[in-house]
C-alpha positions, 0 to 999 in steps of 0.5 A: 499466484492463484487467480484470487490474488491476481484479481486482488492485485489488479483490483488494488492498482485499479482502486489506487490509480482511479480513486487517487490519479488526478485531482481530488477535493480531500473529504473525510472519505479521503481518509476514512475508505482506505482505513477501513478497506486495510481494516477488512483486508487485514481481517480477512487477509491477515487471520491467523497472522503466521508468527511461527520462526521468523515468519512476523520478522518477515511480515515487519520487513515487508510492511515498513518497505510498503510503509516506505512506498507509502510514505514516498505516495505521499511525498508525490501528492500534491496539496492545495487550495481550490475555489476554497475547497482542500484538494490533493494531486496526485500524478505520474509519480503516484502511478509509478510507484503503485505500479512498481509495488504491485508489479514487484509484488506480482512478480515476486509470487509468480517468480517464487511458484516458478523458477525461483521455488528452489530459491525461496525455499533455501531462504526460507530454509535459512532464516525460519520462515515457516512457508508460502503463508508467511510469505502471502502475508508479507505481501499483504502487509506491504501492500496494506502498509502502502494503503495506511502510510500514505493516508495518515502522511497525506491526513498530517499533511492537509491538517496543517495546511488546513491550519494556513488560512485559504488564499483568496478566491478571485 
């Protein structure tokens, strides 16, 4: 991993554990700043997105793992209602899980430029992926899918509990 994608990862997990771990009022912010940071990153990130042989089969695979991260971020967080207002509690569970994504990922990358170089060009020689590219952007796409799954699931999840009425504040 060069050390762009070090800071990025770093950066990620940092952004995730401050902005999530502990509890927080949902506002629309909740919602609108992880779209738009997957929308930037993807733009930035993902352009031109590598499909050559099998490398989008790949780009699917690692984003519905990231979705399924995501979807399990979401499970982990808590919703509720405090002093009236709609409020998510995420924990050790939540941390967990961006550390095993982001702590794979890097050592994913680490391993596949080290001694698993010869390993990942087998695969790769094997099932049509073009090249580091393709696997740059798999990781992306996991990481981006994590981001996005969680803040729709959690999005679904505090629209119906807002629909319930809000128990009294004493």
């Amino acid at each position: 991993m060069s050390t762009t994608q070090w800071i990025l990862s770093i950066v990620l997990l940092a952004w995730a554990l401050l902005r999530n771990v502990g509890t927080r009022q949902v506002t629309r912010g909740t919602y609108l700043v992880p779209i738009a940071l997957v929308v930037v990153a993807a733009g930035f990130f993902l352009l031109p997105l590598p499909t050559a042989g099998n490398d989008l089969d790949l780009v699917v695979a690692f984003g519905a793992v990231g979705v399924l991260f995501g979807l399990a971020a979401s499970a982990v967080t808590r919703l509720g209602h405090r002093d009236g207002r709609l409020v998510a509690t995420a924990g050790a569970g939540f941390a967990s899980l961006w550390l095993v994504m982001i702590g794979g990922r890097i050592a994913f990358a680490e391993w596949a430029n080290g001694s698993g170089a010869r390993t990942v060009g087998a695969f790769s020689m094997d099932h049509a992926i073009t090249g580091a590219d393709a696997w740059t952007a798999a990781l992306v796409v996991m990481a981006l899918g994590m981001v996005l799954a969680r803040t729709v699931a959690l999005a679904l999840r505090a629209r119906r509990l807002q629909a319930q009425p809000a128990p009294a504040v004493a």
